[in-house]
ZASEZA-137671 format. One record per residue (C-alpha): residue number from 1; residue in three letters; chain; z, y, x. Coordinates in steps of 0.5 Angstrom, whole numbers, plus 2048, in hexadecimal, padded with zeros to 3 digits. Last residue first. Layout:
% residues N
   k   r c  c3  c2  c1
 NUM ala A   Z   Y   X
...
END
This chain:
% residues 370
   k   r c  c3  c2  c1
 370 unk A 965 771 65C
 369 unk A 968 76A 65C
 368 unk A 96F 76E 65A
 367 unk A 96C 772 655
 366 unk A 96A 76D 652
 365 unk A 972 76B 650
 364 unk A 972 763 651
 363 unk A 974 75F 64B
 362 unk A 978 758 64C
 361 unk A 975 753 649
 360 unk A 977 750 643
 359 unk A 970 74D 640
 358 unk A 96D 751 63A
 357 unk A 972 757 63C
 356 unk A 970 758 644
 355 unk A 967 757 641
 354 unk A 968 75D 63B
 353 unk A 96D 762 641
 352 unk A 968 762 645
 351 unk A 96A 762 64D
 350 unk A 96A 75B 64F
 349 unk A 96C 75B 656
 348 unk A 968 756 65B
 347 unk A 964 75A 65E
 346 unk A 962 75F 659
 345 unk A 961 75B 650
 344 unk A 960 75F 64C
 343 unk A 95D 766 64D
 342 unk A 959 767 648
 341 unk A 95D 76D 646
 340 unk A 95C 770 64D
 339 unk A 955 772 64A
 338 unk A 957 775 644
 337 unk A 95B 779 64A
 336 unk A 955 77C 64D
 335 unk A 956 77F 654
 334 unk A 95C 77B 656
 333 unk A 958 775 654
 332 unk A 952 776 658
 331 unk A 957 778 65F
 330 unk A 959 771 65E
 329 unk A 953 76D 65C
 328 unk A 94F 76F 662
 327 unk A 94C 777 661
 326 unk A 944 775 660
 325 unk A 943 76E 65E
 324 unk A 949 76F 659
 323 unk A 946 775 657
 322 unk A 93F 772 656
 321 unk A 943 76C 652
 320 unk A 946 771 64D
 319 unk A 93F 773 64C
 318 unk A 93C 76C 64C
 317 unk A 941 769 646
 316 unk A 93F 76D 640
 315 unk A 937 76D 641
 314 unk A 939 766 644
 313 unk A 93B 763 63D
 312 unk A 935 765 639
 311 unk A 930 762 63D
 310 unk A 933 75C 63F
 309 unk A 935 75B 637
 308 unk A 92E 75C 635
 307 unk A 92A 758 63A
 306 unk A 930 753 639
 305 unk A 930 751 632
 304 unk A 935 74B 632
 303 unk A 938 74D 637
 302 unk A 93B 753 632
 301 unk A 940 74D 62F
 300 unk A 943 74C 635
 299 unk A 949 748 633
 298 unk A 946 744 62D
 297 unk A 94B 744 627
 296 unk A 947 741 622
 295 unk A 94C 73C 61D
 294 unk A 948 739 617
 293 unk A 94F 738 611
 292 unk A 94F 731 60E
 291 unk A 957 731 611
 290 unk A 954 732 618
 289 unk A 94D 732 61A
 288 unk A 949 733 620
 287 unk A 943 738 623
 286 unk A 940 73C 62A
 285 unk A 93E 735 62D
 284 unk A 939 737 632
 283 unk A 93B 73F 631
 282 unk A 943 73D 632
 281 unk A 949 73C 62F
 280 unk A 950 73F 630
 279 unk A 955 73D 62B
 278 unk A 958 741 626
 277 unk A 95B 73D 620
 276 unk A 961 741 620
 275 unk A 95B 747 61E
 274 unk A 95C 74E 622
 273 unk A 959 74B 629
 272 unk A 95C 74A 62F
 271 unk A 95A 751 632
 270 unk A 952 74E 634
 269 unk A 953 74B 62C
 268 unk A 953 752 629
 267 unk A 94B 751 627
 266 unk A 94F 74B 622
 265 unk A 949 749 61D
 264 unk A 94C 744 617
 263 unk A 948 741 613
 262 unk A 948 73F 60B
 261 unk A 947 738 60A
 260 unk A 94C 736 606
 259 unk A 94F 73C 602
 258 unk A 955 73F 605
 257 unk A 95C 73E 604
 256 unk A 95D 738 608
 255 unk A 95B 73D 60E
 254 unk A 962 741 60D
 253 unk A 967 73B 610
 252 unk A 962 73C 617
 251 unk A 965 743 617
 250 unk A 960 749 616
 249 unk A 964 750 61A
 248 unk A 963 74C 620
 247 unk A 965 752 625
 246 unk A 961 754 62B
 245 unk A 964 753 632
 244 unk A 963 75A 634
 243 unk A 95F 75D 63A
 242 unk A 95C 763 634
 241 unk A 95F 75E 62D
 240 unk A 95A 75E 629
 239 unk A 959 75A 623
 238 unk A 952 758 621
 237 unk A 952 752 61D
 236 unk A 94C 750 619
 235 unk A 94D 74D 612
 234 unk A 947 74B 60E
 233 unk A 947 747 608
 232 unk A 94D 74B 606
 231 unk A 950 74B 5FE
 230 unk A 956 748 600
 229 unk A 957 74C 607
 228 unk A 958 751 603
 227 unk A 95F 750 600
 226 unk A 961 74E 606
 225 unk A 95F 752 60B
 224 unk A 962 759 605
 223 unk A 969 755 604
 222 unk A 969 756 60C
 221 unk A 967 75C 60D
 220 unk A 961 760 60F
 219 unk A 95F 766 60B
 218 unk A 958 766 607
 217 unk A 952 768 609
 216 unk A 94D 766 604
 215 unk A 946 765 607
 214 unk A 940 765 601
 213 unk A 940 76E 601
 212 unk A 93D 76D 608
 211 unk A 942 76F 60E
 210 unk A 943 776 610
 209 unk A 947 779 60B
 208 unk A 94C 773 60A
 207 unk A 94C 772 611
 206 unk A 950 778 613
 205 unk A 954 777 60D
 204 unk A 956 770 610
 203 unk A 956 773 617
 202 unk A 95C 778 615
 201 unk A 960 772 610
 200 unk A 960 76F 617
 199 unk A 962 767 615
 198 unk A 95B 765 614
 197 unk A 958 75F 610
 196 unk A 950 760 60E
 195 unk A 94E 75D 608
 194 unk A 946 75C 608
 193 unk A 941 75B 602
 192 unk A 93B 757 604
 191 unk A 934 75B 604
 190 unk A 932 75A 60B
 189 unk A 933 761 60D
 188 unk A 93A 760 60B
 187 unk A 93C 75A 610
 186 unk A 938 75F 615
 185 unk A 93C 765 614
 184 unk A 943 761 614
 183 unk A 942 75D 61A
 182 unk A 941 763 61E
 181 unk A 947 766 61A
 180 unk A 94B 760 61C
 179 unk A 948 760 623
 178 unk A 94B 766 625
 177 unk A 951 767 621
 176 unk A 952 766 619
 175 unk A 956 75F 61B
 174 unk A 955 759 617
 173 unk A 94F 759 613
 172 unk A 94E 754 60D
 171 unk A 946 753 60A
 170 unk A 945 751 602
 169 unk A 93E 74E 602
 168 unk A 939 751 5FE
 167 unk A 939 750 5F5
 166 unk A 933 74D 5F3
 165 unk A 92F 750 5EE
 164 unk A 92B 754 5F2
 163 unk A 92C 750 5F9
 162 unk A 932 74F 5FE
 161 unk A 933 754 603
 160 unk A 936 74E 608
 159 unk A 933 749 605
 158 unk A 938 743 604
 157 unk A 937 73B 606
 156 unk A 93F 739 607
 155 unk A 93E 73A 60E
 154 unk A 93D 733 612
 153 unk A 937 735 617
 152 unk A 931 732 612
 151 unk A 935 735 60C
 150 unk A 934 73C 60F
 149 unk A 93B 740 60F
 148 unk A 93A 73F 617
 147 unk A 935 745 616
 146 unk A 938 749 612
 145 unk A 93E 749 618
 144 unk A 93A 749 61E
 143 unk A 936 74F 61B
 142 unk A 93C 753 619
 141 unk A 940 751 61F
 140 unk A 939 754 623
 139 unk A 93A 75B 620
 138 unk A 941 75B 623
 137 unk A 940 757 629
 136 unk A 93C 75D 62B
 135 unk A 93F 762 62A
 134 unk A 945 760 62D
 133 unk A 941 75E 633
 132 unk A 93F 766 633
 131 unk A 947 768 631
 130 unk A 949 764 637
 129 unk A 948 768 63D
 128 unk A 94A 76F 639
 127 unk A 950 76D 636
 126 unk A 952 773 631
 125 unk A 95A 775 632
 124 unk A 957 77D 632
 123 unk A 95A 77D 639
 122 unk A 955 778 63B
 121 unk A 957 771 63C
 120 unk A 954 76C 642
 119 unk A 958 765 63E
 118 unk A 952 762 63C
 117 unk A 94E 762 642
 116 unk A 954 75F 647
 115 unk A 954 761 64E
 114 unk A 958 75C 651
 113 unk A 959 75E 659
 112 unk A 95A 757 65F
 111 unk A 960 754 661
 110 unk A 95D 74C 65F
 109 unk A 964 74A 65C
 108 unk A 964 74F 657
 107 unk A 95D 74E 654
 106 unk A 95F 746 654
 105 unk A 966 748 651
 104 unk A 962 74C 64B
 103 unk A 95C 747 64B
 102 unk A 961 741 649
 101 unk A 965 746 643
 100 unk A 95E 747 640
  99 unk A 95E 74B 63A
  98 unk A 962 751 63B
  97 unk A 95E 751 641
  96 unk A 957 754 63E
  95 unk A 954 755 644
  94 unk A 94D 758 643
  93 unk A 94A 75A 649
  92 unk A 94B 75F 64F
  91 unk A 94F 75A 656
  90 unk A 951 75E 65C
  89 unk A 951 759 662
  88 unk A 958 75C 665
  87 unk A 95B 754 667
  86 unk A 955 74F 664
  85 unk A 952 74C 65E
  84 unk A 94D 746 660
  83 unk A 952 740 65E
  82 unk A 953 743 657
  81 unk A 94B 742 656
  80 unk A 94C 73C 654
  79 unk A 951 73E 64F
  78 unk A 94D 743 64B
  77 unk A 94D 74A 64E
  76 unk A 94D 74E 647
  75 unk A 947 750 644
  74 unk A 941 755 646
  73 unk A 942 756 64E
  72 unk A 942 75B 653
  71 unk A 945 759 659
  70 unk A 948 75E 65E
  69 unk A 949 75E 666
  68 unk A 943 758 666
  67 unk A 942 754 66B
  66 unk A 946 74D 669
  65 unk A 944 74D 663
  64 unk A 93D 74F 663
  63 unk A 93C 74A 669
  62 unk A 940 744 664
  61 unk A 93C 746 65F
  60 unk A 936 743 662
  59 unk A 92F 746 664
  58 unk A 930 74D 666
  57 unk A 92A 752 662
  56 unk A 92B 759 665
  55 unk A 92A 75F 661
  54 unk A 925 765 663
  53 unk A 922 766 65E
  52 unk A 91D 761 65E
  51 unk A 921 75C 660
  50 unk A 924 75D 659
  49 unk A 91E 75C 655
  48 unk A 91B 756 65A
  47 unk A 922 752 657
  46 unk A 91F 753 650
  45 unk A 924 756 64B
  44 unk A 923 754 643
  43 unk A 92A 752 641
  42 unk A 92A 74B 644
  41 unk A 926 74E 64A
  40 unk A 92B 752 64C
  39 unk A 930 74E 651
  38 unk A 92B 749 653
  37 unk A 92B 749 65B
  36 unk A 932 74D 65B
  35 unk A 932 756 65C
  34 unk A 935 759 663
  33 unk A 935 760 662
  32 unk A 936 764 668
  31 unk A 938 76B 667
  30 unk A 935 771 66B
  29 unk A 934 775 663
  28 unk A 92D 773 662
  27 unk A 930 76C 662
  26 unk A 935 76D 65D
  25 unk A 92F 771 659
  24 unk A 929 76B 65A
  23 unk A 92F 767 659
  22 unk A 930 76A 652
  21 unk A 929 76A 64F
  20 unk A 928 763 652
  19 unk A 92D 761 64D
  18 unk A 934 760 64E
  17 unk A 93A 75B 64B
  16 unk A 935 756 648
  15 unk A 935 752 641
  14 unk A 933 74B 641
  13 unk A 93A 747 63F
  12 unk A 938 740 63C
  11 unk A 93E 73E 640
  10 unk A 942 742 644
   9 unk A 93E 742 64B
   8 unk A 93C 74A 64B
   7 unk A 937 74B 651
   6 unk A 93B 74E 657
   5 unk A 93A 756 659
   4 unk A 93D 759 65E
   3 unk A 93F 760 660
   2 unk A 93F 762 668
   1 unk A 942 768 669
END
């Protein structure tokens, strides 16, 4: 097979989707991997480290579009890369359709086969391709959010941990998931007191054990949003939806409740966002304010730590890569049903019941494409 490599073009988007390691393996394997001028050099890859190992280095995207039987990438295609997108080309990336109904009638319209990251599923529901990032964007929320606290950034000027005699920050987390408990673990490492919101009375016992004696658990609902959402310096939205439009849980009536100059940090914005007032930014101009509340909502967090993120993100995605290589889309998919469960969009037929919902699309049965 021939598998491509297109440098990610999403603003200030530096991470990869394979790292030399994993095109020495494919390139072992018999399979041509065509890597674009530059795709790693953002997380740290020089071209050379490709060469080496038996990928080759093509000079535009336009060649490794137009060659490549699959594309791996990070982010969703953005638009100018729409055009590139052809019948049958299998597509592995994030997607997150739900929150974009432009690039699910672009993906339609190009007939070719959206395997989707966040929504491989294994039967025990954990989503391994997404559970990296999640990870990440998680202990990065914390980071972003105490940093933007800063009076110099437009916060309301508060420590996270406080200090002796200093009461810490008050840290809200909406969803107990992935990224709420990574969140979780690093808001209470700096010494701030932590609500953690969740609708699971099972994970929120599962989580009173487990996270430090600063964190309360307590049960998601909407008197519980509200009350909390008084005391909060900091809310970071972490609500999962797998290949859903994430629900605003925090409507834009509800910021006048809290205190001026708290942040908000939504990770849930690559699904629409959990806030109402959730629109996507960016690492160049990653903040904005409403109703005197400092807004975070950046559509790539991990991007923003690339070396790590890449890492991180190609030990799950690149054995699921392999296979694809190796047996084609089809035959990949009817061996490993966690694998056909990425399967979102073939040839033109929306097969995921999360992207048909958000957008009133007839729902083709995956069994029909396989």
């Amino acid at each position: 097979m021939i598998v491509g490599v297109p440098r990610e073009i999403k603003t200030a988007e530096n991470r990869v989707a394979l790292v030399p390691a994993g095109a020495e393996s494919l390139a072992s394997d018999g399979h041509t991997v065509l890597v674009e001028q530059g795709a790693g050099l953002g997380s740290g890859f020089s071209d050379e480290a490709y060469r080496a190992v038996g990928a080759q280095i093509v000079p535009s995207a336009e060649a490794v579009w137009a060659k490549a039987e699959m594309i791996l990438k990070v982010k969703e295609p953005i638009e100018t890369e729409w055009p590139k997108m052809r019948k049958g080309q299998v597509l592995f990336t994030y997607f997150h359709f739900a929150a974009s109904e432009p690039l699910t009638q672009a993906v339609i319209k190009s007939g070719s086969v959206a395997i989707a990251y966040e929504t491989v599923q294994l039967s025990t529901g954990e989503l391994p391709l997404l559970t990296p990032m999640s990870e990440v964007a998680g202990r990065m929320a914390v980071q972003e959010g105490a940093k933007y606290l800063e009076k110099v950034f437009g916060g309301s000027g508060i420590l996270l941990g406080g200090v002796p005699g200093v009461l810490p920050a008050e840290v809200l987390i909406i969803g107990g998931g992935v990224v709420g408990t990574n969140a979780a673990k690093m808001a209470a490492g700096l010494g701030a007191h932590v609500t953690l919101l969740d609708v699971s009375l099972d994970r929120l016992r599962y989580l009173s054990d487990v996270l430090a004696p600063n964190v309360d658990p307590l049960y998601s609902n909407r008197h519980n949003i509200l009350e909390q959402l008084k005391k909060a310096d900091l809310v970071i939205g972490a609500v999962l939806l797998p290949g859903a439009k994430a629900p605003s849980l925090v409507k834009r009536g509800d910021l006048k409740v809290m205190k001026p100059g708290s942040v908000i940090v939504d990770v849930a914005v690559d699904q629409g966002g959990c806030i109402e007032t959730t629109k996507p930014t960016t690492h160049d101009n990653p903040t904005y304010i409403v109703d005197g509340i400092l807004h975070y909502a950046v559509a790539n967090m991990p991007g923003g730590v690339p070396r790590t993120s890449t890492l991180a993100l190609t030990n799950a995605t690149f054995p699921y890569a392999k296979r694809l290589a190796r047996d084609g889309w089809k035959q990949a998919c009817k061996k490993d049903p966690s694998l056909a469960l990425g399967l979102n969009v073939v040839e033109g037929k929306v097969v995921y019941p999360g992207v048909a919902e958000a957008f009133g699309l007839p729902l083709a049965d995956t069994t029909s494409v396989l």
